[in-house]
C-alpha positions as CSV (number, residue, x, y, z in Angstrom):
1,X,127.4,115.8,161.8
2,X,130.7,113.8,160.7
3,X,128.7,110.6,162.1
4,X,126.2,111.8,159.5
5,X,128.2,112.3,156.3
6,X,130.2,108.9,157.4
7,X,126.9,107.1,157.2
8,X,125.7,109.1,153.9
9,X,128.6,108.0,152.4
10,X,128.7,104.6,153.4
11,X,124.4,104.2,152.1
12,X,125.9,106.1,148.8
13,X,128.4,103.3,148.5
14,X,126.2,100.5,149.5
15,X,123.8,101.6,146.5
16,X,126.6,101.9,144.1
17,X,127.9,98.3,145.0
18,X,124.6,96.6,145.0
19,X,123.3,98.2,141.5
20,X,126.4,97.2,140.2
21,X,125.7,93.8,141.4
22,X,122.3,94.0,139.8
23,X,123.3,95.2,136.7
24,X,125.6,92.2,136.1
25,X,122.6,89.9,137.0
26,X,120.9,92.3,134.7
27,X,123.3,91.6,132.2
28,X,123.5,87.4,132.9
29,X,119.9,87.2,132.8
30,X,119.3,89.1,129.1
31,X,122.2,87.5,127.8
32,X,120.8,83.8,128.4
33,X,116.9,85.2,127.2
34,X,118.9,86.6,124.1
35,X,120.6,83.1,123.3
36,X,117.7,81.0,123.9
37,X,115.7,83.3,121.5
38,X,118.1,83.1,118.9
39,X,118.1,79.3,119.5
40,X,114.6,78.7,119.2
41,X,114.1,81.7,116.2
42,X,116.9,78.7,114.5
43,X,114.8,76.0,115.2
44,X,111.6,77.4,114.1
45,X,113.5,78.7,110.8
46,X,114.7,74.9,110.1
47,X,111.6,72.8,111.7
48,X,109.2,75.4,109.1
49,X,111.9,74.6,106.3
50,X,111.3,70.7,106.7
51,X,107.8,71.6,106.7
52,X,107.7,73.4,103.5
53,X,109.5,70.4,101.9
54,X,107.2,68.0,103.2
55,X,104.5,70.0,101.6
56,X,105.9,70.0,98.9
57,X,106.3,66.8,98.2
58,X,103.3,65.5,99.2
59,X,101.9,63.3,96.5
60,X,98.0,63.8,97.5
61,X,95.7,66.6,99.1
62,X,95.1,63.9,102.1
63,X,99.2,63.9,102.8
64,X,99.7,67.4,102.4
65,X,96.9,67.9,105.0
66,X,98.4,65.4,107.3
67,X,101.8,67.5,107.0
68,X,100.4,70.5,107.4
69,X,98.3,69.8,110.6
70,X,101.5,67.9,112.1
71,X,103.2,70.9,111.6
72,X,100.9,73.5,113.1
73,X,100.8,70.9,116.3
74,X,104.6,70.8,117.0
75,X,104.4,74.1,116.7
76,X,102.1,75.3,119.0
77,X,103.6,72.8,121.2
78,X,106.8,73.9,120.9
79,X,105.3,77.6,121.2
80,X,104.0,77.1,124.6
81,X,107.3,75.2,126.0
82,X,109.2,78.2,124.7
83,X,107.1,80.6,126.4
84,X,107.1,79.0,129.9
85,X,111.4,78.5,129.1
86,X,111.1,82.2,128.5
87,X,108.7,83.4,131.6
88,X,111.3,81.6,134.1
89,X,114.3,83.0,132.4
90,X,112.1,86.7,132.8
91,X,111.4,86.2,136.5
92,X,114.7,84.6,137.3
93,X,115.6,88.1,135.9
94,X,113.9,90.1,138.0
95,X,114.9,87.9,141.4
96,X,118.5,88.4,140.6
97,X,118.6,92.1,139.9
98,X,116.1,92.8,143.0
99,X,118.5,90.2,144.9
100,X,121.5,93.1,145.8
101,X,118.9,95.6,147.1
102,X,116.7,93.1,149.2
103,X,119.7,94.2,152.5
104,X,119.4,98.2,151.4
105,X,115.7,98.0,151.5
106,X,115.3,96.6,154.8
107,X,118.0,98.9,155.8
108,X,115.8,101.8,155.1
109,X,112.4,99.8,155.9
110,X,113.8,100.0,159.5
111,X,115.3,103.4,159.3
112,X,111.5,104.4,159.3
């Protein structure tokens, strides 16, 4: 029975340390998605600004077109190179907080 509670205890702690440990990966991980959103929300703000001034300026319909279709090019360019950035920051995510339980799962996996 004491052989039992020891090794309740010890799963009980090995849970605690390794969600601990996957929280701070967690928290790595959501804190580098958060800054690379907030640096490409910036550059979409200031590459749509140049834009509008551009359009602005343009001195004929045929220039104004020209601007405006460079614009929507860039981007949707930039669009899709943001979302792939994004999708490996999301799945690098999700290997570092499964990362600490990968030992306690095969732990229990052979426990069975």
């Amino acid at each position: 029975m004491v052989k039992n509670m020891d090794e309740m205890q010890q799963f009980g702690k090995e849970n605690m340390d390794a969600t601990m440990k996957s929280f701070g990966a967690f928290s790595k991980s959501a804190q580098a998605i958060a800054v690379e959103l907030a640096d490409y929300s910036k550059k979409v703000f200031e590459q749509g600004t140049a834009a509008t001034e551009k359009l602005i300026g343009a001195k004929s319909l045929e220039k104004a077109l020209e601007v405006q279709s460079d614009y929507v090019k860039s981007s949707y360019e930039g669009f899709v190179a943001e979302a792939t950035k994004l999708g490996e920051l999301y799945a690098d995510l999700a290997k570092e907080a499964y990362k600490p339980f990968e030992n306690q799962f095969g732990k229990f996996a052979s426990v069975k």
